[in-house]
mmCIF file of the C-alpha atoms, coordinates in Angstrom:
data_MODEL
# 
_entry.id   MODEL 
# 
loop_
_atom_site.group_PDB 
_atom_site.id 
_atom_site.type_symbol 
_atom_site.label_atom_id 
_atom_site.label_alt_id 
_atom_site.label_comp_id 
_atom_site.label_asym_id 
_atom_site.label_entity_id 
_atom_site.label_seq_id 
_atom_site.pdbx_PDB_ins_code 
_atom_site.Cartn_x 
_atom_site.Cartn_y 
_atom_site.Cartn_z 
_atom_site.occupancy 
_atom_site.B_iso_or_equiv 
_atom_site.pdbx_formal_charge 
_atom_site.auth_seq_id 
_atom_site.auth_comp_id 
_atom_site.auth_asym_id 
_atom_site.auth_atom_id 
_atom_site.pdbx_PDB_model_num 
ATOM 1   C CA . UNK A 1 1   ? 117.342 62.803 5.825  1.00 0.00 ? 1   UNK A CA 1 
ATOM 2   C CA . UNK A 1 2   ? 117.581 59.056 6.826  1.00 0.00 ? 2   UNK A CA 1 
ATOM 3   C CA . UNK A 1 3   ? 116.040 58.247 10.285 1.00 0.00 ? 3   UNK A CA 1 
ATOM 4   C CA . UNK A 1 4   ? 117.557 56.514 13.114 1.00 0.00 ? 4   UNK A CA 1 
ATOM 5   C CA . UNK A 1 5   ? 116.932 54.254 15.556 1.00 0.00 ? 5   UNK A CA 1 
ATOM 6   C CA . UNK A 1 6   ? 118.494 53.972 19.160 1.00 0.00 ? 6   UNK A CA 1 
ATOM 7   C CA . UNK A 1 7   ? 119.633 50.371 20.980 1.00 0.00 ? 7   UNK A CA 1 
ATOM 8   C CA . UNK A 1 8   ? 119.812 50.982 24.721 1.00 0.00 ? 8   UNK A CA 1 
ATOM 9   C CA . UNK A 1 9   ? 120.861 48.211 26.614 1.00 0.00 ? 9   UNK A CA 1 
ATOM 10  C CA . UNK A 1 10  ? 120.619 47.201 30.478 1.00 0.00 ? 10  UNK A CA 1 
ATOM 11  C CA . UNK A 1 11  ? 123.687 48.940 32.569 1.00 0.00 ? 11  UNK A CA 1 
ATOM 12  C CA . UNK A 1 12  ? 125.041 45.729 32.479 1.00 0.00 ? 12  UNK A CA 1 
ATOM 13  C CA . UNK A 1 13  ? 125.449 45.544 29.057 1.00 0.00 ? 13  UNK A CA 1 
ATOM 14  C CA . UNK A 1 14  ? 126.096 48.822 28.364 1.00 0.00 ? 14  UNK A CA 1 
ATOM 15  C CA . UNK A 1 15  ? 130.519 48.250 28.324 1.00 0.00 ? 15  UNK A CA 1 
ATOM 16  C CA . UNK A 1 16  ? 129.747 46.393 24.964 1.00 0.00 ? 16  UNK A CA 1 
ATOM 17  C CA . UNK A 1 17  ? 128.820 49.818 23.652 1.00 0.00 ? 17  UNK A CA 1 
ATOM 18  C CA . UNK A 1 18  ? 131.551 52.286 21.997 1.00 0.00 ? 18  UNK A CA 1 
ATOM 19  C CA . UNK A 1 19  ? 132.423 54.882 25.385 1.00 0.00 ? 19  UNK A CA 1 
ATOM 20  C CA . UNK A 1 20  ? 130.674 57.930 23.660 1.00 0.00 ? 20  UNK A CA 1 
ATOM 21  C CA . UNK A 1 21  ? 127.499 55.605 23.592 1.00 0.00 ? 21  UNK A CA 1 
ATOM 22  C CA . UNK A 1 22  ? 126.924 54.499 26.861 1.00 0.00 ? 22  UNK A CA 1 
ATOM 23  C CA . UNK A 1 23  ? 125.314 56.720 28.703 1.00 0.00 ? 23  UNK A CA 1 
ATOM 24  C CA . UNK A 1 24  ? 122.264 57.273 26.301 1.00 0.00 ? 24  UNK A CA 1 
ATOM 25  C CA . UNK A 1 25  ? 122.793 54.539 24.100 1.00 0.00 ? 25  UNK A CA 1 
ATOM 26  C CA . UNK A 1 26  ? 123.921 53.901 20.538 1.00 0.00 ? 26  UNK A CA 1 
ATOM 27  C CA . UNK A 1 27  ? 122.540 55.418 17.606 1.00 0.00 ? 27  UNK A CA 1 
ATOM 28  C CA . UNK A 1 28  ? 122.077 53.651 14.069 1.00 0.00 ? 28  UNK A CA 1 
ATOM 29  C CA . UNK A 1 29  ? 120.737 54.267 11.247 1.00 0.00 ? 29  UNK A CA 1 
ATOM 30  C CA . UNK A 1 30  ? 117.039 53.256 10.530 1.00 0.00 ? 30  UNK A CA 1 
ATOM 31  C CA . UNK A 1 31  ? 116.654 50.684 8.095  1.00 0.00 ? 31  UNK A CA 1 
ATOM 32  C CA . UNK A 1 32  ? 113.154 49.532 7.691  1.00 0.00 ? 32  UNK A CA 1 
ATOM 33  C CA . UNK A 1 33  ? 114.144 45.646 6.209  1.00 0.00 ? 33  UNK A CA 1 
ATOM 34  C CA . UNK A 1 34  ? 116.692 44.855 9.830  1.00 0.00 ? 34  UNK A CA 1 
ATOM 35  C CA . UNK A 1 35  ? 115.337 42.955 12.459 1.00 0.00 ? 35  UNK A CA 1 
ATOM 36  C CA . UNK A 1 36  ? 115.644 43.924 15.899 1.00 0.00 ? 36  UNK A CA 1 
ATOM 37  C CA . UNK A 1 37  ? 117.477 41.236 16.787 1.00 0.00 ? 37  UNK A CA 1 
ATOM 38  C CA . UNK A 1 38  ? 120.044 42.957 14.038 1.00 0.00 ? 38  UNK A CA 1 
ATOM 39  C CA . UNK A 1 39  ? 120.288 45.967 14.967 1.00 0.00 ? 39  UNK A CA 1 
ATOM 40  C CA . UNK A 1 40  ? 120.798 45.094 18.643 1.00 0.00 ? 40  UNK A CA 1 
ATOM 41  C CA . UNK A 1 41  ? 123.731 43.346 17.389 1.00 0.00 ? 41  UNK A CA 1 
ATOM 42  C CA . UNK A 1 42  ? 125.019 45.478 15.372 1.00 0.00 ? 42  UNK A CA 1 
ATOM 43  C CA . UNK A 1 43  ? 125.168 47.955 18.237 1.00 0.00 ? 43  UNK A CA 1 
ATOM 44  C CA . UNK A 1 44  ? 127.769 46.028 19.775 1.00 0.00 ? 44  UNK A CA 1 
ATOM 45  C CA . UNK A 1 45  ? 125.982 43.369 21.565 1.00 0.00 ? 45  UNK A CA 1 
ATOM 46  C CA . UNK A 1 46  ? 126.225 39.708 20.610 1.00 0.00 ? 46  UNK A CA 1 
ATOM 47  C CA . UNK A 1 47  ? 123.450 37.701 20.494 1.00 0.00 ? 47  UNK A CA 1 
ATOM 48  C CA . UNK A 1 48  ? 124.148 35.350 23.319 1.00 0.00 ? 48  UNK A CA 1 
ATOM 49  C CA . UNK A 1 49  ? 124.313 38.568 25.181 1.00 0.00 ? 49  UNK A CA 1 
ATOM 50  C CA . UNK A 1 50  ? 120.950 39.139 24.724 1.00 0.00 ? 50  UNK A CA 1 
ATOM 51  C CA . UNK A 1 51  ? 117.969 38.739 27.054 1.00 0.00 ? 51  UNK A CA 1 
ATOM 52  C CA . UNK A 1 52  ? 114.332 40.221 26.220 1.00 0.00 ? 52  UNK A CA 1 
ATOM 53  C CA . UNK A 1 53  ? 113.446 43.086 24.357 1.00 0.00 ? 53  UNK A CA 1 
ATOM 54  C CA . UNK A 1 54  ? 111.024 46.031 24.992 1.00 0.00 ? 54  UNK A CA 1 
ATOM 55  C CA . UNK A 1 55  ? 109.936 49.148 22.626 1.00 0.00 ? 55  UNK A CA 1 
ATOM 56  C CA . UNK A 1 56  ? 107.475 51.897 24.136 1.00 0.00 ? 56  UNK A CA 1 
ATOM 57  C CA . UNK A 1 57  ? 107.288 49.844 27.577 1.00 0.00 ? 57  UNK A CA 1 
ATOM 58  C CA . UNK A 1 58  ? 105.901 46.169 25.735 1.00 0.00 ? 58  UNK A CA 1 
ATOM 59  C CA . UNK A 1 59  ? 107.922 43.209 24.791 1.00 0.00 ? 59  UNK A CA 1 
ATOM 60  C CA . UNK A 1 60  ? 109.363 43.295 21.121 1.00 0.00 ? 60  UNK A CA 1 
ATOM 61  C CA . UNK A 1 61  ? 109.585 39.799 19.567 1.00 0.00 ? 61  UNK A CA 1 
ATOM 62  C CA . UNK A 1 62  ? 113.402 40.176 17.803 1.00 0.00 ? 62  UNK A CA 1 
ATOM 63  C CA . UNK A 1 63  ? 112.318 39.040 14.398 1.00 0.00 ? 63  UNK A CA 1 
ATOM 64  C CA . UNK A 1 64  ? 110.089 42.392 14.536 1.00 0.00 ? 64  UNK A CA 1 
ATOM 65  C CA . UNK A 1 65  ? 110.821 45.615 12.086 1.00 0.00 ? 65  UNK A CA 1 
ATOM 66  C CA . UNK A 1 66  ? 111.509 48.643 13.648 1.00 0.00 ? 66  UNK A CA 1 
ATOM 67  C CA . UNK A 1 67  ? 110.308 52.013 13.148 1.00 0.00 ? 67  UNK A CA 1 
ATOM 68  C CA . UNK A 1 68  ? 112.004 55.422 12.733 1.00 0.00 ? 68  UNK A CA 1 
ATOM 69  C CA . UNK A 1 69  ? 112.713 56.937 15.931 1.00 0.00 ? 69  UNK A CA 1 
ATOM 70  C CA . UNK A 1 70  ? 112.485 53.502 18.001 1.00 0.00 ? 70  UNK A CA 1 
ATOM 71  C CA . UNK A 1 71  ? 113.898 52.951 20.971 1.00 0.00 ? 71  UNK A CA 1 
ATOM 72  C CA . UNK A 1 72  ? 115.046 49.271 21.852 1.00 0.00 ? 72  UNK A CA 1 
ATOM 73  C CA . UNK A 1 73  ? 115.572 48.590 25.266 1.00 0.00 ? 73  UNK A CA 1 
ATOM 74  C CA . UNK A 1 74  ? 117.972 45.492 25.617 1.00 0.00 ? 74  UNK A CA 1 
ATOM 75  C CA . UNK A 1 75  ? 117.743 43.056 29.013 1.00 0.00 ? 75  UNK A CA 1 
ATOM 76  C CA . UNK A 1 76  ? 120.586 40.539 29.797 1.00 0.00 ? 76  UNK A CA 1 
ATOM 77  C CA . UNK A 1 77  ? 119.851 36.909 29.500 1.00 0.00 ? 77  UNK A CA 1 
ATOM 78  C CA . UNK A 1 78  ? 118.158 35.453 33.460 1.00 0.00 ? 78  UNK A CA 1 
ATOM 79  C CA . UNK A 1 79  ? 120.584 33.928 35.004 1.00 0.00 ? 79  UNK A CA 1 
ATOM 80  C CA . UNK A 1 80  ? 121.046 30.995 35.749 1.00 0.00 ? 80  UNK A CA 1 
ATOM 81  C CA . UNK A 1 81  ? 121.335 29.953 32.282 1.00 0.00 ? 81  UNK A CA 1 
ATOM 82  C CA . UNK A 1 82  ? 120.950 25.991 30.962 1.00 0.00 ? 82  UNK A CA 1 
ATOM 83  C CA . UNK A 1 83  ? 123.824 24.120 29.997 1.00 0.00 ? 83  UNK A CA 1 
ATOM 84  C CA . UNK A 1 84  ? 123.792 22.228 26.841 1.00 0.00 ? 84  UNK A CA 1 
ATOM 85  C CA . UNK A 1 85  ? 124.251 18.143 27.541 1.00 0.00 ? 85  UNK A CA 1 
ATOM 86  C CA . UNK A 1 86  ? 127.455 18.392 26.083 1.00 0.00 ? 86  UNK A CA 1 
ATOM 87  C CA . UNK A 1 87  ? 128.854 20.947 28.633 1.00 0.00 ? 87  UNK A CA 1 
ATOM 88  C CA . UNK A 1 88  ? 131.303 23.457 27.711 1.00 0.00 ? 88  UNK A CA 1 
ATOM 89  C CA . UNK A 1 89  ? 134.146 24.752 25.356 1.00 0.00 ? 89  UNK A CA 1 
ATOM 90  C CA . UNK A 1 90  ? 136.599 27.491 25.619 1.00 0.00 ? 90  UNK A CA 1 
ATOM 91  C CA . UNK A 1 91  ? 138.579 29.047 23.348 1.00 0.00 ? 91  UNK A CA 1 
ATOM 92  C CA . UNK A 1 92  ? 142.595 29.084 23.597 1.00 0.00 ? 92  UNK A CA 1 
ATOM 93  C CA . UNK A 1 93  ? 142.670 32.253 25.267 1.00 0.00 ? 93  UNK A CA 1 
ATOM 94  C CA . UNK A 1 94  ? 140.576 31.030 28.559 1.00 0.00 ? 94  UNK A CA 1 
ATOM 95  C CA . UNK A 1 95  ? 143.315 28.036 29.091 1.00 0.00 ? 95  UNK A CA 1 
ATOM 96  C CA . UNK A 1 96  ? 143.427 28.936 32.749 1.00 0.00 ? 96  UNK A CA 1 
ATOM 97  C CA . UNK A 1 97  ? 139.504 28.991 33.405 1.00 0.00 ? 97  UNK A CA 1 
ATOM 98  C CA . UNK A 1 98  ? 139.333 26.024 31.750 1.00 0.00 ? 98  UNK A CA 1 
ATOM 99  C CA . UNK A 1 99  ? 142.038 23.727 33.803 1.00 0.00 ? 99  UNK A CA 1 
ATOM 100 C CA . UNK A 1 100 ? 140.034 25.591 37.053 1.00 0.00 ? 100 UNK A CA 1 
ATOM 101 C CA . UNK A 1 101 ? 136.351 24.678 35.433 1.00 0.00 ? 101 UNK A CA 1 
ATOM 102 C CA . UNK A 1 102 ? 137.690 20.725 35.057 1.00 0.00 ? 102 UNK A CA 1 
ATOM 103 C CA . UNK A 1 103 ? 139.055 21.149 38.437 1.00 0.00 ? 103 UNK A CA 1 
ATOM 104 C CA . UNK A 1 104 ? 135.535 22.017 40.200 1.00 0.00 ? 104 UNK A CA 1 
ATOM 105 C CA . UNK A 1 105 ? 134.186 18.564 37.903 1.00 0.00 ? 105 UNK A CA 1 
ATOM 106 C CA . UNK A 1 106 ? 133.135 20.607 35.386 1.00 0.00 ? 106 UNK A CA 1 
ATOM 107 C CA . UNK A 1 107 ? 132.732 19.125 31.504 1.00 0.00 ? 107 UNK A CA 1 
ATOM 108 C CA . UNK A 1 108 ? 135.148 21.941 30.262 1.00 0.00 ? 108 UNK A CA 1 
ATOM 109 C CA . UNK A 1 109 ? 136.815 21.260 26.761 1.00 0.00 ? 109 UNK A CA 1 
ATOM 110 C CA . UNK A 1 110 ? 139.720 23.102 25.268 1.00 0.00 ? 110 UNK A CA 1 
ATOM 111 C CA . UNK A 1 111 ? 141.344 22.583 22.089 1.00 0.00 ? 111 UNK A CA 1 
ATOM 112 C CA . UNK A 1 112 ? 144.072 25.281 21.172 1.00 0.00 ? 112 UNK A CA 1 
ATOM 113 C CA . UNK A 1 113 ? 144.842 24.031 17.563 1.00 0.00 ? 113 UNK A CA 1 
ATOM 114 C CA . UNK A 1 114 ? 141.477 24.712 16.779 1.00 0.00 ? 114 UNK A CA 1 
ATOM 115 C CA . UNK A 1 115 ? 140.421 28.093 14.561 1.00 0.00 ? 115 UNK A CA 1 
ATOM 116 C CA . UNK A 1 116 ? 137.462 30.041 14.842 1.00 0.00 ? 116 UNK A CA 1 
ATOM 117 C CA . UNK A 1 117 ? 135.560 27.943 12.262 1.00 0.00 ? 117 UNK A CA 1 
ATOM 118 C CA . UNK A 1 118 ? 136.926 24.222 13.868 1.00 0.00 ? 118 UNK A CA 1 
ATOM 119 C CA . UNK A 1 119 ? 135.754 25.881 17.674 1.00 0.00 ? 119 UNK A CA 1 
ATOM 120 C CA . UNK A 1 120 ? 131.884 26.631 16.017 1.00 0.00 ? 120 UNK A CA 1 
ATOM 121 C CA . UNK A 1 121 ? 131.914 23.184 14.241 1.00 0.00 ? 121 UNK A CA 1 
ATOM 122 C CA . UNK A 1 122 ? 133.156 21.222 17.527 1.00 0.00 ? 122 UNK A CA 1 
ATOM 123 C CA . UNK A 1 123 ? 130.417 23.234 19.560 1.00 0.00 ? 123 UNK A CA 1 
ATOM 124 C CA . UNK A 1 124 ? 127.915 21.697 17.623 1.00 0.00 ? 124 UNK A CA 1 
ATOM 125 C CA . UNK A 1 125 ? 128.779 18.408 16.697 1.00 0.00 ? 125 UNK A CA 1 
ATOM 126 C CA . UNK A 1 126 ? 129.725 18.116 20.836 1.00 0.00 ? 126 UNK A CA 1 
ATOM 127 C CA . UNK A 1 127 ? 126.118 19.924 21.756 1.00 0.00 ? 127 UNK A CA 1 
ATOM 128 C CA . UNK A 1 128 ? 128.640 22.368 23.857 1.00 0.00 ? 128 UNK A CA 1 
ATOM 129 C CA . UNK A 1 129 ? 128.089 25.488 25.082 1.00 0.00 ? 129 UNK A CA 1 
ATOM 130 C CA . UNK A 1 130 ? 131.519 27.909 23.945 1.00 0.00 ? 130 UNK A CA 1 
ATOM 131 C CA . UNK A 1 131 ? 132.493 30.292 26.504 1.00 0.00 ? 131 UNK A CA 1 
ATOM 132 C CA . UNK A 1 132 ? 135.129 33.548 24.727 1.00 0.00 ? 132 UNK A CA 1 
ATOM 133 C CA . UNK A 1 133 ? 136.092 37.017 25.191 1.00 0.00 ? 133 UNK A CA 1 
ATOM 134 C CA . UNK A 1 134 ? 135.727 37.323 21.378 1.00 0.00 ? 134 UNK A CA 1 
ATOM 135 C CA . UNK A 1 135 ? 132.719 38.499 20.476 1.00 0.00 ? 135 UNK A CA 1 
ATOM 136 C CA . UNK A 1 136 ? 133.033 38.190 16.665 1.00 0.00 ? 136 UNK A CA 1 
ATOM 137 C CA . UNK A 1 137 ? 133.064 34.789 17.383 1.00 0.00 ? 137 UNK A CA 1 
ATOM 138 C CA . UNK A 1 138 ? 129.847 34.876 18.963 1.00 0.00 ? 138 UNK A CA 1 
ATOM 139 C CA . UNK A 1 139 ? 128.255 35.918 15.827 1.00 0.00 ? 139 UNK A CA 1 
ATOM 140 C CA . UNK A 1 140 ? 128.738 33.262 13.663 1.00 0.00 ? 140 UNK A CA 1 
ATOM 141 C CA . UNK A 1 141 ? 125.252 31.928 12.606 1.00 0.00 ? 141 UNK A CA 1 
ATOM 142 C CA . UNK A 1 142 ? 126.426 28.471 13.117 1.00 0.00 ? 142 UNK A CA 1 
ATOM 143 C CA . UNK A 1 143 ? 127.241 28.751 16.741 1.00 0.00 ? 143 UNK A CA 1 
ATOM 144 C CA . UNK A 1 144 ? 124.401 26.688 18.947 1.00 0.00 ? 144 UNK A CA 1 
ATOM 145 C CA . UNK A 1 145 ? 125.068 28.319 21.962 1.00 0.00 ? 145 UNK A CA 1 
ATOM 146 C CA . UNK A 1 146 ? 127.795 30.493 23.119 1.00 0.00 ? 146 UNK A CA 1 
ATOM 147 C CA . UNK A 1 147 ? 128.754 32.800 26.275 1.00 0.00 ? 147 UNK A CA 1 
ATOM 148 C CA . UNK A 1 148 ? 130.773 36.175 26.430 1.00 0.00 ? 148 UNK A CA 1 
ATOM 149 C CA . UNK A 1 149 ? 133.224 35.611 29.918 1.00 0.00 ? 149 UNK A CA 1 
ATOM 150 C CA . UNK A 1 150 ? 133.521 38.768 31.560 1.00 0.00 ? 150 UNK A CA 1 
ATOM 151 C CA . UNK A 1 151 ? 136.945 39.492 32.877 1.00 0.00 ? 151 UNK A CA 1 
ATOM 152 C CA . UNK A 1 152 ? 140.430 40.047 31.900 1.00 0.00 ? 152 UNK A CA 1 
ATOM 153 C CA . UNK A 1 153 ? 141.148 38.054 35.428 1.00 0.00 ? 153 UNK A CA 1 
ATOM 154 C CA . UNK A 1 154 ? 140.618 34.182 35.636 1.00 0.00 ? 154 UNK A CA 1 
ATOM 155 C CA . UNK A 1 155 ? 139.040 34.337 39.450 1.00 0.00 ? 155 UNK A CA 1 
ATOM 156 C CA . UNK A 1 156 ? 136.758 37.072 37.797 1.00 0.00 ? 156 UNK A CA 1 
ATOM 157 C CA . UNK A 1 157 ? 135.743 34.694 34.858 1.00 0.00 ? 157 UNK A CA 1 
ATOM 158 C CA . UNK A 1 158 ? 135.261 32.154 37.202 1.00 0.00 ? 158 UNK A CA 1 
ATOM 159 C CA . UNK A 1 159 ? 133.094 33.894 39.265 1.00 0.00 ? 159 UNK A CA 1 
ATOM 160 C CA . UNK A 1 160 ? 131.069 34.728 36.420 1.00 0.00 ? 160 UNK A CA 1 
ATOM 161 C CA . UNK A 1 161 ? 130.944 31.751 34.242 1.00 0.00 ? 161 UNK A CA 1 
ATOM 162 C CA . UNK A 1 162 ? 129.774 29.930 38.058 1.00 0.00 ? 162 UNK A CA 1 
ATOM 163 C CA . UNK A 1 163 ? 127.092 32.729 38.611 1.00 0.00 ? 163 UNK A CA 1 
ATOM 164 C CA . UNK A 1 164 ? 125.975 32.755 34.738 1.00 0.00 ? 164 UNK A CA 1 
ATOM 165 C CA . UNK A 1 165 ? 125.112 28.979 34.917 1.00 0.00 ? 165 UNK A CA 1 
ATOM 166 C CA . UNK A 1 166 ? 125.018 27.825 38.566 1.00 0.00 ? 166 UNK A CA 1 
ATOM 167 C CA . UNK A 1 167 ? 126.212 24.468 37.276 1.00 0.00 ? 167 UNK A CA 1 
ATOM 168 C CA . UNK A 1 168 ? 126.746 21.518 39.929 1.00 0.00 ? 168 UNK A CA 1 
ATOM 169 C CA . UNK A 1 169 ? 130.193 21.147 41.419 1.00 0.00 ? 169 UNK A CA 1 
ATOM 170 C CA . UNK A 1 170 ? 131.902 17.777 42.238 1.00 0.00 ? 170 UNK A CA 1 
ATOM 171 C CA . UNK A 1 171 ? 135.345 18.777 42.746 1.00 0.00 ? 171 UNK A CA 1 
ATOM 172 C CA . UNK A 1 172 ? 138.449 16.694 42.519 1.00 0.00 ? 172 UNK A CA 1 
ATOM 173 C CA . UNK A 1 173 ? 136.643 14.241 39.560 1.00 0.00 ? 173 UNK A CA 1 
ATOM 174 C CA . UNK A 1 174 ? 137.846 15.231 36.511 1.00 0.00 ? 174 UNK A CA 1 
ATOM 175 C CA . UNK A 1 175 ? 141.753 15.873 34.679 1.00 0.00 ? 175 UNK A CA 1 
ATOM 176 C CA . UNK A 1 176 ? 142.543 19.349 35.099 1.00 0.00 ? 176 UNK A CA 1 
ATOM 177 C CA . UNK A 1 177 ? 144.301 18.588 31.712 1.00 0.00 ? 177 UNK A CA 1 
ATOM 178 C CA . UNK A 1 178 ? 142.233 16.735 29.450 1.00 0.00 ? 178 UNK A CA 1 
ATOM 179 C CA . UNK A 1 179 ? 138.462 16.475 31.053 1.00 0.00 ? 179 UNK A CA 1 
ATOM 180 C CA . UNK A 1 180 ? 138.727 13.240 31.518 1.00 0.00 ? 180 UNK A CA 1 
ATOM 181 C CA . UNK A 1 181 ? 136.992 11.290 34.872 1.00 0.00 ? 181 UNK A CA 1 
ATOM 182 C CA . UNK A 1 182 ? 139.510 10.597 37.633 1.00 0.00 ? 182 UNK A CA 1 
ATOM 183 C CA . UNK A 1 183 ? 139.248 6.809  38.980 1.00 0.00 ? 183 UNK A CA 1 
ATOM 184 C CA . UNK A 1 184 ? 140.424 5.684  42.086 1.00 0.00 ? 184 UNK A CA 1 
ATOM 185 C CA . UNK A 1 185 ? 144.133 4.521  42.032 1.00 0.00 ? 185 UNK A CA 1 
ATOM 186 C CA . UNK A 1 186 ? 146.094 1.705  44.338 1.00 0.00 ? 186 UNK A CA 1 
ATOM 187 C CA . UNK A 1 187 ? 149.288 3.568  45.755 1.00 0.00 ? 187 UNK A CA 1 
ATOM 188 C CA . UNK A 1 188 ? 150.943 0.014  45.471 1.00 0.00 ? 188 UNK A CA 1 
ATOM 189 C CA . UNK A 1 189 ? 150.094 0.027  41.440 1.00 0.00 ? 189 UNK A CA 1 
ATOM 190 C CA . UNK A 1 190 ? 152.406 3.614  41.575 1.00 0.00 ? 190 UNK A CA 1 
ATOM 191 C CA . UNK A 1 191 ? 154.841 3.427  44.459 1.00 0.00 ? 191 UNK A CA 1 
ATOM 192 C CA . UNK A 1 192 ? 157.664 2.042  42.060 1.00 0.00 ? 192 UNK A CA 1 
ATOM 193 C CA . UNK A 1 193 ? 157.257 5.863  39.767 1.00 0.00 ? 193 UNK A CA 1 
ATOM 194 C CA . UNK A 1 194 ? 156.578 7.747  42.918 1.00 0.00 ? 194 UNK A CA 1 
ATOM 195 C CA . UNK A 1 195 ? 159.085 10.347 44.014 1.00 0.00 ? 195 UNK A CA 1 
ATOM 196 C CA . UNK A 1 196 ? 161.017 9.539  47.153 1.00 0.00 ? 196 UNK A CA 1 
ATOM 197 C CA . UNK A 1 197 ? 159.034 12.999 48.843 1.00 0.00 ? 197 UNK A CA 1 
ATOM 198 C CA . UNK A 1 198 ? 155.558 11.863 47.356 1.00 0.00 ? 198 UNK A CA 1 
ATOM 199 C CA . UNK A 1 199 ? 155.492 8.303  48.408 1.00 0.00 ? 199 UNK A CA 1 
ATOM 200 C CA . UNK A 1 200 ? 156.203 9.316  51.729 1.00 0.00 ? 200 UNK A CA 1 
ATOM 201 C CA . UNK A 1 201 ? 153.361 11.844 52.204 1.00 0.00 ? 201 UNK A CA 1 
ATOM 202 C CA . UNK A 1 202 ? 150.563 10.714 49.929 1.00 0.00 ? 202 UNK A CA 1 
ATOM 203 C CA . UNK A 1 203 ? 148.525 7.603  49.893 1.00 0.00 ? 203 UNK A CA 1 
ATOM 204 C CA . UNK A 1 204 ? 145.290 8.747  47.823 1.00 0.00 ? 204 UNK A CA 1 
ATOM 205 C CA . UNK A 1 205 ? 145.814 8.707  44.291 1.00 0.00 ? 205 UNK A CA 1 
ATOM 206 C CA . UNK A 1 206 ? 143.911 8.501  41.192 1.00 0.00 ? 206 UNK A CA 1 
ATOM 207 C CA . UNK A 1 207 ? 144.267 8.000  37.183 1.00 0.00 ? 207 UNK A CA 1 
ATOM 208 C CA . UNK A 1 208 ? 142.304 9.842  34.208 1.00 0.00 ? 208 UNK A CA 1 
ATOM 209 C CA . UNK A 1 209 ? 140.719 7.009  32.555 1.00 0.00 ? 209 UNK A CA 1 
ATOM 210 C CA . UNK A 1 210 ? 141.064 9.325  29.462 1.00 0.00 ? 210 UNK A CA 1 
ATOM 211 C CA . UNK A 1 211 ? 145.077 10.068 29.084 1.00 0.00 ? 211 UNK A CA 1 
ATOM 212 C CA . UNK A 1 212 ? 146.403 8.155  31.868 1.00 0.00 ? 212 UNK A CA 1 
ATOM 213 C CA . UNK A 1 213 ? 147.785 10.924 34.064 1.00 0.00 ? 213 UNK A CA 1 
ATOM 214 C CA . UNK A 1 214 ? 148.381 10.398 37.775 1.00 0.00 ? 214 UNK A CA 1 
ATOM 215 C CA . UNK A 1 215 ? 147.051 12.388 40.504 1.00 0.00 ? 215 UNK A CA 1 
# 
C-alpha cells in the first residue's frame, strides 16, 4: 500500500487548503523522487506563499526528499517582505487596488491586454513584483517574484498588500491611471480648459509627465 505524506500549514495558510483538509492538514501521496518544496505546493499552497519549513521540530531545506509518514509543517513568508527595484504589477482583476496603490505613490503597473504568459514575461523583464488572486499563476517557473492578495474587497487587499510589504508612501505623486510621476502644474498654463466650477475653486494642479493627464 503506497505511503503518504501530510503538508500542514500555519493557520494562516491553512484557507489555501481544500475545507475537508484544514483542520489536520492535507494528505498526499508519498513519492520518494518530490521535493518538499513540491509537495507543499501541490497541497494547495503556492510558492510565494511559502515561508520556512520544519519536519520532526528542525528546519527542512525545500529541495529535501521526504519520507513516508512525514509531516511538513509550512510557515508564511516574515513580513515585511522586499520589493523588487522595479516595484509592482497586478493582474486585470486587481484594477481598483492598483489605481489606489499609484494613488499612495506607489510604482503599481497594470496592463489588462496582457495574458498570463505576457504578465510573467513583463514581471521579469520590469524586475516587478506581480501581486493576483490567481494562484495558478503563481506557479509558473518563470515568475521572479509574485504575491497572492488576500481579499475579495479592495480596502482588504489594500490593507494587506500595505502590511505584506510596508512599502514607503508619498501620496498624491504618481497618475492614478498610468504610474506615471505627477509634476507641478501653472493654473494659468490650464485656466483656458478648466471648467467654469473648477477654475473657481482650485488653484493647485499638476500633469503626469508620462500621458499628460491633468490633476
Amino acid at each position: 500500500m503506497p505511503g503518504t505524506v501530510v503538508v500542514l500549514p500555519d493557520p494562516s495558510l491553512r484557507w489555501l487548503l481544500p475545507p475537508r483538509d484544514r483542520e489536520d492538514g492535507r494528505r498526499l501521496r508519498h513519492d520518494p523522487d518530490a521535493t518538499a518544496r513540491h509537495v507543499v505546493e501541490a497541497a494547495g499552497v503556492p510558492r510565494t506563499e511559502v515561508g520556512a519549513l520544519r519536519r520532526r521540530g528542525a528546519p527542512l531545506d525545500p529541495a529535501a526528499r521526504l519520507e513516508d509518514g512525514d509531516v511538513v509543517e509550512v510557515a508564511p513568508p516574515s513580513r515585511p517582505q522586499p520589493l523588487p527595484a522595479g516595484g509592482l504589477l497586478l493582474d486585470v482583476h486587481l484594477g481598483t487596488l492598483a489605481r489606489r496603490l499609484r494613488l499612495l505613490g506607489l510604482d503599481a503597473a497594470d496592463d489588462p491586454a496582457l495574458d498570463d504568459a505576457g504578465l510573467v514575461g513583463r514581471a521579469a523583464a520590469e524586475d516587478r513584483l506581480l501581486l493576483t488572486r490567481d494562484r495558478g499563476l503563481l506557479r509558473r517557473r518563470a515568475l521572479p517574484a509574485g504575491a497572492l492578495v488576500r481579499g475579495d474587497d479592495p480596502d482588504d487587499q489594500l490593507a494587506d498588500v500595505l502590511d505584506r510589504f510596508a512599502p514607503p508612501l508619498a501620496p498624491m505623486t504618481r497618475c492614478t491611471r498610468c504610474g506615471g510621476h505627477l509634476e507641478p502644474l501653472a493654473k494659468a498654463d490650464v485656466a483656458d480648459r478648466l471648467p467654469a466650477g473648477t477654475r473657481r475653486s482650485y488653484d493647485a494642479f499638476t500633469r503626469c509627465a508620462r500621458c499628460g493627464h491633468v490633476f
